[in-house]
Structures are given as C-alpha cells and as structure tokens.
C-alpha positions as CSV (number, residue, x, y, z in Angstrom):
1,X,50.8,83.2,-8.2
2,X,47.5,82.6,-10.5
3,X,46.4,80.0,-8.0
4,X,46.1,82.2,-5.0
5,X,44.0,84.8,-6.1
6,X,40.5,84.7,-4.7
7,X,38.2,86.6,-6.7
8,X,35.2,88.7,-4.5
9,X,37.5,90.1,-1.9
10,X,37.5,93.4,-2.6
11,X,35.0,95.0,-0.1
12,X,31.3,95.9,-0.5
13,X,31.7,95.5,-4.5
14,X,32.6,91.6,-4.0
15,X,29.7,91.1,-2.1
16,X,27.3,92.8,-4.5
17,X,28.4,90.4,-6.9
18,X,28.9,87.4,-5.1
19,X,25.2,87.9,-4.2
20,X,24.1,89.2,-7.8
21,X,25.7,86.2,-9.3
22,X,23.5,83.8,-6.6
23,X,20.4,85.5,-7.4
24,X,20.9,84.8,-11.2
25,X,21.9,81.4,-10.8
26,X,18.9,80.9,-8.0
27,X,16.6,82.6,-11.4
28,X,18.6,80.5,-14.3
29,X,17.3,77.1,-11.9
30,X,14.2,78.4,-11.4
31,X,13.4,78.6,-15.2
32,X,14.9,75.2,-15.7
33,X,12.7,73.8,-13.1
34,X,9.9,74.8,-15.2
35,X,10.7,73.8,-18.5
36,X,10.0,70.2,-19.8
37,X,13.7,68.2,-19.4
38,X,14.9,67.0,-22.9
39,X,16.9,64.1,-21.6
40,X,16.3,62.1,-18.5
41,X,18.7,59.3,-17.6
42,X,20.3,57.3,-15.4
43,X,24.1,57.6,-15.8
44,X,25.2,54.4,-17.4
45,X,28.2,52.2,-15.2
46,X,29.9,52.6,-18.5
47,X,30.7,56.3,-17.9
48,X,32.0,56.0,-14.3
49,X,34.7,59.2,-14.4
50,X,33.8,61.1,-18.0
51,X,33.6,64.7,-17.4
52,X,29.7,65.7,-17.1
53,X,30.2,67.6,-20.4
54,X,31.2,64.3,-22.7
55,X,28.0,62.8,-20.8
56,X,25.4,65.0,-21.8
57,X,27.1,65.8,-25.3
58,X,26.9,61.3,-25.6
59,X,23.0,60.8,-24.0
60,X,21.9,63.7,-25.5
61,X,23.2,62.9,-29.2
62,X,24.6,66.7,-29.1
63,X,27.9,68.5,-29.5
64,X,30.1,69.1,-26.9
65,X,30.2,73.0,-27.2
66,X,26.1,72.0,-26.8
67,X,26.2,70.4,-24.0
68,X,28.8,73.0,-22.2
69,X,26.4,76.0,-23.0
70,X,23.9,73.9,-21.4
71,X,25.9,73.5,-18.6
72,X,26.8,77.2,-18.3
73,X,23.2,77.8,-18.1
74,X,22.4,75.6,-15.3
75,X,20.1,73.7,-17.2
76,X,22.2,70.1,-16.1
77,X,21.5,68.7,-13.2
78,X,22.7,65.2,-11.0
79,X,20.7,63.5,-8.6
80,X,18.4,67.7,-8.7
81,X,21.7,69.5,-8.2
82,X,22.8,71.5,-10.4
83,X,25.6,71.1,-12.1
84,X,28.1,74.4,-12.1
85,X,31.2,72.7,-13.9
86,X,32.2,71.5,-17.4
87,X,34.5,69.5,-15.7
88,X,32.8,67.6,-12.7
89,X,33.0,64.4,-13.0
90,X,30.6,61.6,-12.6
91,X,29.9,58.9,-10.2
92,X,27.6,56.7,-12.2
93,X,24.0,55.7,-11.4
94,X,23.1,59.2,-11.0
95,X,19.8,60.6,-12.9
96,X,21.0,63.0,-15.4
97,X,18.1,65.7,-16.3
98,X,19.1,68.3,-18.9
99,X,16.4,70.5,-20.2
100,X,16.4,73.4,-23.2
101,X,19.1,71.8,-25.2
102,X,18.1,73.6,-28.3
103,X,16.0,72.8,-31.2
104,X,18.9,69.7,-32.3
105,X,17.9,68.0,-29.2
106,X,14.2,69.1,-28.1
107,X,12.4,68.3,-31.4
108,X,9.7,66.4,-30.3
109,X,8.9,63.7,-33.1
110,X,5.5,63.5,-34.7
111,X,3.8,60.2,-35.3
112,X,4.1,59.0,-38.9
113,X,2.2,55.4,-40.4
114,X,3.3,56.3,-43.7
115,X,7.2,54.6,-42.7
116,X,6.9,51.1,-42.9
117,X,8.7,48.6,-40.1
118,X,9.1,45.2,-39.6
119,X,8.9,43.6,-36.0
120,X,10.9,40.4,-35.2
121,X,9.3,40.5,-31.6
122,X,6.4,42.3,-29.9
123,X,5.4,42.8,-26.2
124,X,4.0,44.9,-23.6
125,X,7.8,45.8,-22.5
126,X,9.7,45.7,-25.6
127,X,9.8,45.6,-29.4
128,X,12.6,44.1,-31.3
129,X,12.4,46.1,-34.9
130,X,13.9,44.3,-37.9
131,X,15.8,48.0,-39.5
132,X,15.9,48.2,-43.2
133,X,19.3,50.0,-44.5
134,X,18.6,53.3,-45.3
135,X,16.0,54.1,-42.2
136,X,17.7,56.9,-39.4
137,X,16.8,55.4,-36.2
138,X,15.6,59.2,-34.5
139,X,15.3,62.5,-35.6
140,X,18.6,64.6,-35.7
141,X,19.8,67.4,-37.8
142,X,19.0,67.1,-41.4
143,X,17.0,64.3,-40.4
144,X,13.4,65.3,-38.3
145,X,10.8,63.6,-40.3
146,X,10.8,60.1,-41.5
147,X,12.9,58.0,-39.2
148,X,11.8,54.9,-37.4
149,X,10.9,57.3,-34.2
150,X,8.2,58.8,-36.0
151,X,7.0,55.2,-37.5
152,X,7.3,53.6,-34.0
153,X,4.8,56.5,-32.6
154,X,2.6,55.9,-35.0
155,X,2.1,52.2,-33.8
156,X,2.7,52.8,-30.4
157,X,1.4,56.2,-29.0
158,X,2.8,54.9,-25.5
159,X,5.8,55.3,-26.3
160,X,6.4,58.8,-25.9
161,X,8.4,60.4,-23.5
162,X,9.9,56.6,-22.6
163,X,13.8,57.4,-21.6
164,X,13.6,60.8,-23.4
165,X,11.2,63.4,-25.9
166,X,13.4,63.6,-28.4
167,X,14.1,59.9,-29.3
168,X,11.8,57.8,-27.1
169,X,12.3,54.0,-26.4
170,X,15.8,54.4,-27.8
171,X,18.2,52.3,-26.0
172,X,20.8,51.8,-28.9
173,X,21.2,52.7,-32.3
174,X,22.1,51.2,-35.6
175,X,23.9,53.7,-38.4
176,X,21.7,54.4,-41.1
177,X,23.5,52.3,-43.6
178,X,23.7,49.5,-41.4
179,X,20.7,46.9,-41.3
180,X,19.1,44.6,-38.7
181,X,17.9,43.8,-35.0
182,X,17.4,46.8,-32.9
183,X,15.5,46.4,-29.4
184,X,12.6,49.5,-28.3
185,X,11.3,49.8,-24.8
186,X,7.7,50.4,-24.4
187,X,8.4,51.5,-20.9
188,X,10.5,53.3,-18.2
189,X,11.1,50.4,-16.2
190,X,11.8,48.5,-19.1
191,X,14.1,51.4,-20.6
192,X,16.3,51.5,-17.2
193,X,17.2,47.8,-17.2
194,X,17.9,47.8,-21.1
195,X,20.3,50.5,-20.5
196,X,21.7,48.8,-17.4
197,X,22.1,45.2,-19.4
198,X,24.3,47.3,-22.5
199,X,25.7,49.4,-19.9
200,X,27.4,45.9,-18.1
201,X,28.0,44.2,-21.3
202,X,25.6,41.6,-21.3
203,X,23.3,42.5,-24.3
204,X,24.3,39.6,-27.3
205,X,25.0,41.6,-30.5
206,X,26.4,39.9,-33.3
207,X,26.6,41.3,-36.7
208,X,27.7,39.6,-40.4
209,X,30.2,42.2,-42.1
210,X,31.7,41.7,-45.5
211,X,35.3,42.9,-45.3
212,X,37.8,43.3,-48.3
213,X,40.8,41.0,-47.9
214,X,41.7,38.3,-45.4
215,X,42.9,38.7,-41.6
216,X,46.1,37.5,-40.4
217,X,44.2,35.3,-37.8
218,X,41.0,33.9,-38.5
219,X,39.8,34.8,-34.7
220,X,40.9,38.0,-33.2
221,X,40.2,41.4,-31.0
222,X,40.6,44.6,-32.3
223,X,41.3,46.7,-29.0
224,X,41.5,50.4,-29.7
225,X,39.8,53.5,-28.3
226,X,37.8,55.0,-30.7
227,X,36.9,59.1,-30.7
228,X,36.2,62.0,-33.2
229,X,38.7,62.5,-36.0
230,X,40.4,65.7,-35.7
231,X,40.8,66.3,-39.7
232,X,37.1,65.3,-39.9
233,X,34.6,65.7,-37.4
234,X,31.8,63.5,-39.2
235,X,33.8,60.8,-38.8
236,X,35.6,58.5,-35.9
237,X,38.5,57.2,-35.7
238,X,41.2,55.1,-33.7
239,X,42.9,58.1,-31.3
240,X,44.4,57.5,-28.0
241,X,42.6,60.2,-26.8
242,X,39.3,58.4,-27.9
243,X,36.9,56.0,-25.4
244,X,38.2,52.6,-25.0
245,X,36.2,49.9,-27.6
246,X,36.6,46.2,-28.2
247,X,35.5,44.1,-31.1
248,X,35.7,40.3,-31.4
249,X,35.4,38.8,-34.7
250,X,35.8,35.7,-36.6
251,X,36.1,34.7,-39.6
252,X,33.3,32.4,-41.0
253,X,34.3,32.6,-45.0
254,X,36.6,33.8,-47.7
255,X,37.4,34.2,-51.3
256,X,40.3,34.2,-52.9
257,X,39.6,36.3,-55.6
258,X,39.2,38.3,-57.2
259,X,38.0,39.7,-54.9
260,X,39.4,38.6,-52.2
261,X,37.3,39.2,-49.7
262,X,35.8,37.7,-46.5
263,X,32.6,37.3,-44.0
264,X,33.6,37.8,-40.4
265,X,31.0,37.7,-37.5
266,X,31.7,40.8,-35.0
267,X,30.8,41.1,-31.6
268,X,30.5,44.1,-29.8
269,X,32.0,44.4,-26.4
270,X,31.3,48.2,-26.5
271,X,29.0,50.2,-28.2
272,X,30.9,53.3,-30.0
273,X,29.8,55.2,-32.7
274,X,30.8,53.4,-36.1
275,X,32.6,50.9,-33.9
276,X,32.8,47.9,-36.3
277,X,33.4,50.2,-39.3
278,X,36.3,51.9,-37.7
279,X,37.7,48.8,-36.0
280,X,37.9,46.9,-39.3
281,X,39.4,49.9,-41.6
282,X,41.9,50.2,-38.9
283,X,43.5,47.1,-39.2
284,X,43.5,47.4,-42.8
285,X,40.0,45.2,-43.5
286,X,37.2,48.0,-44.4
287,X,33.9,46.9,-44.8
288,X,32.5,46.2,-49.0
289,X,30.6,49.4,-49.5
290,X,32.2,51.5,-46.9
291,X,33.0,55.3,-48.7
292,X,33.8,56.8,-45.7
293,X,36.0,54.6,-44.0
294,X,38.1,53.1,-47.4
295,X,35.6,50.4,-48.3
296,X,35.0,51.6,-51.3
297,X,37.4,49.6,-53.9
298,X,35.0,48.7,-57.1
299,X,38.2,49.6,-59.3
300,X,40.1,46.4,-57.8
301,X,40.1,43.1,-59.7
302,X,37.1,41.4,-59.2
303,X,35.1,44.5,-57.3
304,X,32.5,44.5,-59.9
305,X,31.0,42.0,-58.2
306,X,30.7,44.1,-55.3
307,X,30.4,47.2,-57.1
308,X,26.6,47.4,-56.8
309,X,26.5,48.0,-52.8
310,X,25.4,50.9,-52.1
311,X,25.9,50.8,-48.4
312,X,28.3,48.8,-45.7
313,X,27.8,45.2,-45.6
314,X,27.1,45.0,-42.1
315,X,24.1,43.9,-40.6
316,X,23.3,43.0,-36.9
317,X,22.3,39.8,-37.4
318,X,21.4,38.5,-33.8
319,X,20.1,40.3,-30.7
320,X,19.9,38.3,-27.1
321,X,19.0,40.2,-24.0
322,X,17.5,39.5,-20.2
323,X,13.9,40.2,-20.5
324,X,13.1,43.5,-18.5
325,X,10.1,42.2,-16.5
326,X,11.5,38.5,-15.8
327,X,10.7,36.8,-18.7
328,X,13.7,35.1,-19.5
329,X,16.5,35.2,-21.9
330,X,15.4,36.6,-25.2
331,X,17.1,35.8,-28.5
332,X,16.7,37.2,-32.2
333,X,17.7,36.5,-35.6
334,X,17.4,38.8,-38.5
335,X,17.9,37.4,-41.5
336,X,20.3,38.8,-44.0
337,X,18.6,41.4,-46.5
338,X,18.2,41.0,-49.8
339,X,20.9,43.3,-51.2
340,X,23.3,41.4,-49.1
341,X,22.4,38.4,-50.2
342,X,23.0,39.2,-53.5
343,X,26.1,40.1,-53.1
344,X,27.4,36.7,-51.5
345,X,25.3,34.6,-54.3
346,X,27.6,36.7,-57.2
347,X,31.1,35.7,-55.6
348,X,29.8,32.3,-55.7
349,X,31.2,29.2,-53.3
350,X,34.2,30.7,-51.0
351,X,37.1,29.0,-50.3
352,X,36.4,28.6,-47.1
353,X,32.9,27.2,-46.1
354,X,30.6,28.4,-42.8
C-alpha cells in the first residue's frame, strides 16, 4: 500500500538525505529570518480551520500558487515556527509573518501629495477616509503608483509599516468602483483591535446600492458562500466550494419604470471580495452600472436614464466601530457622491418613498 511506505529507510543514503534536507531547511529559515517580513498579522477568528495556504494567499492579497511557493520555501511562519505544509491548518489568533513574497506583494509604496483625499474623521489612532470612485485602495499589480496608500503616506509618514509594508493601515478595502467610508489605523495597537472588531462582526457597514428591478421581499438575506469563478478568475462568484457570506438588505425605494429599478441598503455580515455585487446579481438584482456582474442594461426601456454610470452604484454610506484606545462608539456618514446623486434626481419621485 501507498500509505505504508516510509521514505529515508534505505541505509546510509536515507540518512544523508534526511540530514541534507535539515540543513537546507535550517539555511532556507535562516535567510527568512533575515529578511524584512512582508505581512505580519494576527490570524483573524474569522479563519479558524482554512488551510494556512488560503490564509496567506487572503492577508497577503496574493494568489494561492503565491502563497504555496512561499510556503515551500519556508518563508511562513505561526507563532516563529515554520510552517512545512500547504495544508496545515489554523488555530486562529496566531501571528502570521510571511516574508519574500515577490515583487506583487513586497512593493513598498512611496509617499505621493499629488492624490487628493477627503477625511470624514481624524485622530491619533485612526482616520476614517471619505473614498472617491475610481481611487485603488493599495498598490497591486497594474496598480503601484497612485492609490490612496501612497496619498495616505504622504500625510501621515507614521503610518508605514502599520499591519504590513506593502499596504499599511489597511484594515479593509473598498473596490475601486465602489465609493465611501473606509477606516485607516495610524497604529499597531490600533490596527490589531480594528481587525479583531471586523474579524467578530461588530464593525457597522452599511452601504446604498442601486439595483435593477424589485425584490420579492422588501427585507431579506442573501446567504451564499462566495469564492473564485472557475470560467473566470477575475471575478467571484456564488460556489459551494466558496467562503461562507451573508448580506442583509432592505429595500428603502423603487420605481416602477421604466426603469424599474430600486435603492436597497446592504449590510455586511462578512467581508468577501465583491460581496454585495455578487450577492445581488445572484439573486437576479445586479447593481445599475455593474459590467461585470450583468448590471450593465442601458439597452432596457428606461436605462438611458441610467446609462451614464460609469461605475456600480454602491457606496458605503455609514461606518460605526469601537474606538481602539477607549474612546467610545464611533459613527460615520458619507454622503452620497455626486454622480450618484444624479442618477436618483433623473428617475425622479419613486413609487415608494424613504
């Protein structure tokens, strides 16, 4: 049987190698030890169980072949062990430190004044930024200059290095398209219980989306896993094989056309990649201004009005979170954006009033 064969028994020759392959792991840590770590992290509650492979490739931003190789490399460590298998799993609470991931993940960002940034709240712990559509949150491929990173370090040297180098003060992101609050740490301590708070579920995040049509039930849950599509790895998509997500939503106002349309209010209950985007295409309800996930529908009666967007009509609209140092209960409103507004003024009074 497969299962009972135990490599390294063949005399002297086993040995050899059993003790070559120590000595080049022993070198391989070494070397990491030395270099700079690329991500540093605490291993949210929320990942209790994931294989230490889907880990690193989700808090380092990187693919999972990425974070494997980095693995194989003994570059990953838990708790300054390192890690030897793809497949171990974790424990939560542990501190992740990966280092040499590559130049995708160990771009250091420059500081950069010329990108401009609005602040809905300012202190010595955290910054709640008011994101413009269109704005990348941190450097990434195809994307290493000109992101709100680089603005951020222009404004506050401090925070570099805060969580990790490569997008520091990052706790959560917004997608590039999608506009609104977004919450910085200005330090470590600050960073850990930020992460901690999204982690157990009791960060507020509300967001306005414009969806085409009207759901069967004015409140409801959408509760589906969400993971990578397999005919198209740029985007996600509801897979049973995917990470379990929950979105509430209501309702606030509708059309009745043309278009027929509606405004719900989301909440998050988890935070996957293009969560609300997903969630709402899946149950037939895509966001106005949504190409990739089917929002896109300017040909339908009425979708001139709607026609101009050039980006999903989502925008996180309110922000509450326990203030890291004991300062209370924080709470922020964004207002809607300009280009949003717009839209809502040209369908005129809905049918159903806020």
């Amino acid at each position: 049987m497969v299962a009972g064969v135990q490599p390294g028994r063949r005399g002297n020759r086993g040995g050899r190698h059993r003790r070559s392959s120590s000595r080049t792991a022993d070198l391989v840590k070494d070397r990491a030890d030395q270099r700079e770590p690329t991500l540093r992290e605490s291993v949210p509650a929320v990942l209790v169980g994931e294989r230490i492979d889907r880990v690193v490739a989700l808090l380092a931003d990187v693919s999972r072949s990425r974070a494997g190789d980095s693995i194989d490399r003994g570059l990953v460590s838990l708790n300054g062990v390192v890690v030897g298998l793809r497949s171990r799993r974790v424990a939560g609470g542990e501190e992740l430190v990966v280092v040499d991931l590559g130049r995708e993940a160990t771009h250091v960002p420059e500081p950069d004044p010329s990108v401009a940034i609005d602040f809905l709240y300012e202190d010595d712990q955290v910054l709640v930024v008011d994101k413009p559509a269109g704005l990348v949150v941190h450097p990434g491929a195809g994307n290493l200059e000109g992101t709100l990173v680089n603005g951020l370090l222009a404004r506050y040297p401090d925070l570099a290095g805060v969580g990790s180098a490569a997008r520091p003060g990052i706790v959560h992101r917004l997608d590039q398209g999608t506009s609104g609050a977004l919450v910085v740490a200005r330090t470590e301590e600050s960073y850990a219980s930020l992460v901690d708070q999204l982690a157990e579920r009791t960060v507020g995040r509300r967001y306005r989306a414009l969806v085409w049509g009207q759901p069967e039930s004015a409140i409801g849950v959408v509760d589906a896993p969400i993971g990578r599509s397999g005919r198209d790895r740029t985007r996600m998509a509801v897979i049973s094989s995917g990470r379990p997500a929950r979105t509430r939503y209501e309702q606030l106002q509708a059309w009745e056309g043309p278009p027929e349309v509606s405004l719900l209010e989301c909440r998050l209950e988890t935070g996957r990649t293009h969560q609300i985007r997903v969630h709402l295409s899946a149950i037939g309800h895509p966001l106005i201004g949504d190409a990739v996930y089917g929002g896109d529908r300017s040909g339908r009666p009425g979708g001139g009005q709607v026609a101009s967007l050039e980006r999903p009509f989502l925008h996180a609209a309110h922000l509450a979170f326990d203030h890291p140092t004991g300062g209370g209960r924080i709470s922020i409103e964004s207002p809607l954006p300009a280009d949003l507004a717009e839209v809502l003024d040209r369908l005129g009074a809905p049918a159903v009033p806020d």
